[in-house]
C-alpha positions as CSV (number, residue, x, y, z in Angstrom):
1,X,-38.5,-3.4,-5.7
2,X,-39.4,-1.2,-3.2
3,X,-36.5,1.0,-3.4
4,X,-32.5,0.8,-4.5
5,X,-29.3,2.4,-3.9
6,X,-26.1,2.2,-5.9
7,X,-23.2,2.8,-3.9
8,X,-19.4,2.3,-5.0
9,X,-16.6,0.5,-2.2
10,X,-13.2,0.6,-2.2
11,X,-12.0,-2.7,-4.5
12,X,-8.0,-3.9,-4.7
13,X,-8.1,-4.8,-8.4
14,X,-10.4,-2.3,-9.8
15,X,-10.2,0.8,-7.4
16,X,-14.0,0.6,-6.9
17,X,-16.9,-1.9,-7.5
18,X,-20.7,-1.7,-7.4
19,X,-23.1,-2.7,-5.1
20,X,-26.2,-2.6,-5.4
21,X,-28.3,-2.3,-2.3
22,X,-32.2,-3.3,-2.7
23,X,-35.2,-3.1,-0.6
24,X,-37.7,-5.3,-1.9
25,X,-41.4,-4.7,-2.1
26,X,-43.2,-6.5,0.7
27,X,-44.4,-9.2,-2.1
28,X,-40.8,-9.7,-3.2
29,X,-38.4,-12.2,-1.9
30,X,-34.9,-11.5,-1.6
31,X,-32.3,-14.4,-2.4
32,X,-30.0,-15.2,-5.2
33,X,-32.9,-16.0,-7.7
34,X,-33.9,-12.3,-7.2
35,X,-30.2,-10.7,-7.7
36,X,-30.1,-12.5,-10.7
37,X,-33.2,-11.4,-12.2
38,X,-32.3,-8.0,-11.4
39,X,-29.2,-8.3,-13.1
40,X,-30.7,-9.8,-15.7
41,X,-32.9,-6.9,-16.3
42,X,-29.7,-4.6,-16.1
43,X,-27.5,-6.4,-18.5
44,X,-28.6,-5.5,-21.8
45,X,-29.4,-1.8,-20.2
46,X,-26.1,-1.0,-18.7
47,X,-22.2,-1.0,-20.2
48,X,-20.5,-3.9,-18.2
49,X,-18.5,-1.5,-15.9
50,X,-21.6,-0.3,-14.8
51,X,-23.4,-3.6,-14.0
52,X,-23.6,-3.7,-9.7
53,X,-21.0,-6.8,-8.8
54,X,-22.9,-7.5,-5.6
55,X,-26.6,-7.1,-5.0
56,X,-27.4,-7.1,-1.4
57,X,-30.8,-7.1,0.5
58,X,-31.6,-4.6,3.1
59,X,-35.3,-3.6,5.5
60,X,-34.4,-0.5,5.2
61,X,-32.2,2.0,3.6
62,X,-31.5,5.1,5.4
63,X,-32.9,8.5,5.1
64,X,-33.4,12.0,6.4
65,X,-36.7,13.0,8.3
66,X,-37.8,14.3,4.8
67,X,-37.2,10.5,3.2
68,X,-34.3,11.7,1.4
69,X,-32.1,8.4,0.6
70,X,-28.8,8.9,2.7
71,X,-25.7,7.5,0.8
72,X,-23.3,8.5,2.1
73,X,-24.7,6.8,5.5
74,X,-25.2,3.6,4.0
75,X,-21.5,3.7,2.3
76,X,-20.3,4.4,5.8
77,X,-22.0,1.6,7.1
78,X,-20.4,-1.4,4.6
79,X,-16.7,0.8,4.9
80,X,-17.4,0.2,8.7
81,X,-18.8,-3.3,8.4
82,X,-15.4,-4.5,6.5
């Protein structure tokens, strides 16, 4: 992976649920078989409640001129997508 951000949404049952939003590595190709390797990995690493519930793929994630990652824009951005 090239880079990830963890983000939490707004979720009826729960109150919140993970996401995890990933941009691969240039050699890396994003699809289901990916997500679940990733999760995979995270399972025995990571209390359930913590696990992400989605894994989404993304070019690019957004950041300041400075390449700080910008969460709050990219929460923003699914809140607005819904």
């Amino acid at each position: 992976m090239l880079d990830v951000a963890v983000i939490g949404l707004p979720d009826e049952e729960m109150g919140e649920r993970v996401v995890a939003v990933v941009q691969p590595a240039p050699a890396a190709t994003p699809g289901p078989e990916l997500a679940a390797e990733l999760l995979d990995f995270l399972r025995p690493r990571l209390a359930g409640f913590k696990i992400p519930r989605t894994v989404d793929f993304v070019d690019d994630l957004p950041r300041t001129p400075t390449g700080k990652l910008v969460k709050r824009q990219l929460r923003d951005q699914y809140l607005n997508a819904v």
